[in-house]
C-alpha positions as a printed NumPy array, in Angstrom:
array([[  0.   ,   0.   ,   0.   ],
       [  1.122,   3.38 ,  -1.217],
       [  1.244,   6.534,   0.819],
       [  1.372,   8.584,  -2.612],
       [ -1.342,  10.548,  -3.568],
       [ -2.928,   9.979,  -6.307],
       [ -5.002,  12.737,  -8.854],
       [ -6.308,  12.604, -12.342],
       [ -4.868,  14.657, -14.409],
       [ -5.612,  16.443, -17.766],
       [ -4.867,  13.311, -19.62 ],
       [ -7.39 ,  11.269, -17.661],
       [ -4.708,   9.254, -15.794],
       [ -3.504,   9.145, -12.646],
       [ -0.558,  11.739, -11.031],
       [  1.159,  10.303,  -8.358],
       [  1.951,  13.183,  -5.875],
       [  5.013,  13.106,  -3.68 ],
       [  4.862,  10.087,  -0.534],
       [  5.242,  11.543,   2.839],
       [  8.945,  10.075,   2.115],
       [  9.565,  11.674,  -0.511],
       [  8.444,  15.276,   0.865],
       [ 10.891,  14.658,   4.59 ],
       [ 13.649,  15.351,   1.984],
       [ 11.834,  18.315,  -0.096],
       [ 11.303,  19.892,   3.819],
       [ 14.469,  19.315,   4.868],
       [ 16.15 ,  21.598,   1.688],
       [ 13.509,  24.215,   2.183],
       [ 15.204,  24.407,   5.93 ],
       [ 18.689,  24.511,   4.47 ],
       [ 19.837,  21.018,   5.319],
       [ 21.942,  19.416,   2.974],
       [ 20.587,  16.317,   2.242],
       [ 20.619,  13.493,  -0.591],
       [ 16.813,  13.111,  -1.078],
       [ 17.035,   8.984,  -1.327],
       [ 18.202,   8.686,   2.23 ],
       [ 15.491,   9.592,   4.496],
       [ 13.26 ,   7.73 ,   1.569],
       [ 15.48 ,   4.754,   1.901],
       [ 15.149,   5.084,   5.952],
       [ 11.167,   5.603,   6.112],
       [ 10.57 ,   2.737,   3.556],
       [ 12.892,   0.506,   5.452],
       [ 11.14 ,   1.404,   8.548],
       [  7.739,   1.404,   7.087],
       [  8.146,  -1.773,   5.898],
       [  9.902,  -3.561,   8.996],
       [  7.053,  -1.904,  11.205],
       [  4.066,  -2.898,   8.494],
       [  5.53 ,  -6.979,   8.17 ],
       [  5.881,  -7.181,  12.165],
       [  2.302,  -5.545,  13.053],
       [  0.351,  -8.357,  10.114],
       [  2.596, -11.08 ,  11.76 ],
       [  1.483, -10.263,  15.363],
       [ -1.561, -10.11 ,  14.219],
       [ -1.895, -13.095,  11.459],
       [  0.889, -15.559,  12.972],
       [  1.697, -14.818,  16.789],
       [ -1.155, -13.145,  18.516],
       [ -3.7  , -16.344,  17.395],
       [ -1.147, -18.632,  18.078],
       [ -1.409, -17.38 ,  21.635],
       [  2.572, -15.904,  21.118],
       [  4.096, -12.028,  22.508],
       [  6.79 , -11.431,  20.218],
       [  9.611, -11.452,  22.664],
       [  8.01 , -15.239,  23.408],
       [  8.072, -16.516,  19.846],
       [ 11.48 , -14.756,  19.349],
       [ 13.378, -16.724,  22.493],
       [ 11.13 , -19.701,  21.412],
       [ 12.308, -19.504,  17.974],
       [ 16.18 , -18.828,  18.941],
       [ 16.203, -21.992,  21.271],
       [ 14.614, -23.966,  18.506],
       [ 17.423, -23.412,  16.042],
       [ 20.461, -22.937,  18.676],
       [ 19.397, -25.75 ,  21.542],
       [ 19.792, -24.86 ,  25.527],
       [ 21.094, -21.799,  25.881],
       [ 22.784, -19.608,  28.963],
       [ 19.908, -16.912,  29.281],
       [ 22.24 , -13.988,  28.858],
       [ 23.316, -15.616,  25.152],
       [ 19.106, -16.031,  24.831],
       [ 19.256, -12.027,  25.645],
       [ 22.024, -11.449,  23.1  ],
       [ 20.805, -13.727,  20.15 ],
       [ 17.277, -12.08 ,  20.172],
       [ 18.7  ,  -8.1  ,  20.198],
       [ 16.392,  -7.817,  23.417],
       [ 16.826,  -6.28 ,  26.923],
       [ 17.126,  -8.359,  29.541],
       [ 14.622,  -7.01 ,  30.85 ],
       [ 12.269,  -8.489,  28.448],
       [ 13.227, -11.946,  28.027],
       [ 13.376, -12.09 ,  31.549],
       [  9.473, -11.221,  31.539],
       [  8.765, -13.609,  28.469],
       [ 10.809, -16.098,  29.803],
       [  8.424, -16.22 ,  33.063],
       [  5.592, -16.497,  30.419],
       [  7.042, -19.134,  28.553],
       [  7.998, -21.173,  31.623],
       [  4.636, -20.366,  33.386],
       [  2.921, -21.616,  29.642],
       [  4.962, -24.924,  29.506],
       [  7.066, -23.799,  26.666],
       [ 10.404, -23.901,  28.2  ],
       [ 12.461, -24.8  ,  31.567],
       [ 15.2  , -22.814,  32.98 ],
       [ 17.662, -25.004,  35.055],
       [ 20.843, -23.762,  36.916],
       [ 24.104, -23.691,  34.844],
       [ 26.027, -25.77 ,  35.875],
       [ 29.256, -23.987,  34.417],
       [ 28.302, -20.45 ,  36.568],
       [ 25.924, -20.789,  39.396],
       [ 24.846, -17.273,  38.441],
       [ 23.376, -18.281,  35.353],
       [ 20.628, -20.312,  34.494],
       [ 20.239, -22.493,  30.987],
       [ 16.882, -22.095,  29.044],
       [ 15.623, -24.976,  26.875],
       [ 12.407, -25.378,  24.832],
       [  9.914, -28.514,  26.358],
       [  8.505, -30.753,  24.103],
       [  5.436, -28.709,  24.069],
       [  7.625, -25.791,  22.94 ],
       [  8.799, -27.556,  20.609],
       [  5.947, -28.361,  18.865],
       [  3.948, -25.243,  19.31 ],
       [  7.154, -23.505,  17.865],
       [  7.575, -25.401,  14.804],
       [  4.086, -25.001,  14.326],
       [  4.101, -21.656,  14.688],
       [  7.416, -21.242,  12.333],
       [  5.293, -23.465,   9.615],
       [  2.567, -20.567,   9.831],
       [  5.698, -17.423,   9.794],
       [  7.013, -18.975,   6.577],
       [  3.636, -18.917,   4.696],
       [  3.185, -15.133,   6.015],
       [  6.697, -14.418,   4.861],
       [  6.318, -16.308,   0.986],
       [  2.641, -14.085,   0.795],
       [  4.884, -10.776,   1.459],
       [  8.085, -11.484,  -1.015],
       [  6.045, -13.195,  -3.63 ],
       [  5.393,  -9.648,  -5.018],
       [  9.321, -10.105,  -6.008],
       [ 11.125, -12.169,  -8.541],
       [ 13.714, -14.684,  -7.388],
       [ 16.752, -12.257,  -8.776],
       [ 15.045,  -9.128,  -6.656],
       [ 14.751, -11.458,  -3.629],
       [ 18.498, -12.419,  -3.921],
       [ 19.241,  -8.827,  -4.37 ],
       [ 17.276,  -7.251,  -1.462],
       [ 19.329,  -9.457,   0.497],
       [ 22.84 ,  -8.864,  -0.642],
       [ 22.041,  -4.991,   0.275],
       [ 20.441,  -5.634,   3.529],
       [ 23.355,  -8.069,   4.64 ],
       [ 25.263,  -5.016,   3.225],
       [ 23.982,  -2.238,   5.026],
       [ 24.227,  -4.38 ,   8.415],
       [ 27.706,  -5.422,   7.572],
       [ 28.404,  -2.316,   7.744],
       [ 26.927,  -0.909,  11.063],
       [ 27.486,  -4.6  ,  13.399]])
């Protein structure tokens, strides 16, 4: 869906006006600031887009599913890695520990996983998915990767492989 604006013109078709996107940049040079007029497009799409893919899968994938996101995303991460110290859980989801401390109590409180102390630091304790976490997550993941396909199958296999040489790119760059 398009934030342009769209007007008929005198030759009976349609004039796309200027996206919010692209008028951040025409504001910003009528203020003086020097600015390449792709960027902050670049930024609000990228944004837009992130922001637009995780709302329809909280809404289509996790939120029936009975998932938060922080949930699904330690859920997911202990799927693919196995038991894990909680601080790595904290580190391989990009969360605060803050909140997968609070969707770890979920998870453990739902069934999904057990914590257990380490038994390489007594300050640490190892998460690991139950059987019923297990299966709810792979479940779950079987329902993500038919959201995902609906969303990229607007793009060809070549623009797929493309989109993800410049992502990996751009995060290359900033990690």
């Amino acid at each position: 869906m398009s934030d342009a604006i769209t007007e008929v013109g005198p030759g009976g078709l349609g004039q796309q006006f200027p996206t919010f996107a692209d008028l951040v940049a025409v504001k910003a040079i009528e203020e003086g600031i020097e600015v390449d007029p792709l960027t902050p497009k670049l930024s609000l799409l990228a944004r837009r887009l992130g922001q637009t893919m995780l709302d329809d899968s909280h809404r289509e994938v996790y939120k029936p599913a009975g998932w938060s996101h922080a949930s699904y995303r330690i859920c997911i991460t202990l799927w693919v890695m196995g038991p894990l110290p909680s601080h790595r859980v904290t580190a391989m989801t990009n969360m605060s520990r803050a909140t997968v401390s609070a969707a770890l109590k979920r998870s453990v409180d739902d069934g999904l996983v057990t914590k257990e102390a380490s038994t390489d630091d007594a300050r640490s304790v190892t998460v690991e998915l139950t059987p019923l976490g297990e299966a709810k997550i792979r479940q779950s993941y079987t329902e993500h990767l038919a959201f995902e396909r609906e969303w990229f199958n607007a793009l060809t296999d070549i623009e797929k492989q493309l989109l993800v040489l410049l992502i990996e790119k751009l995060l290359a760059k900033h990690d």
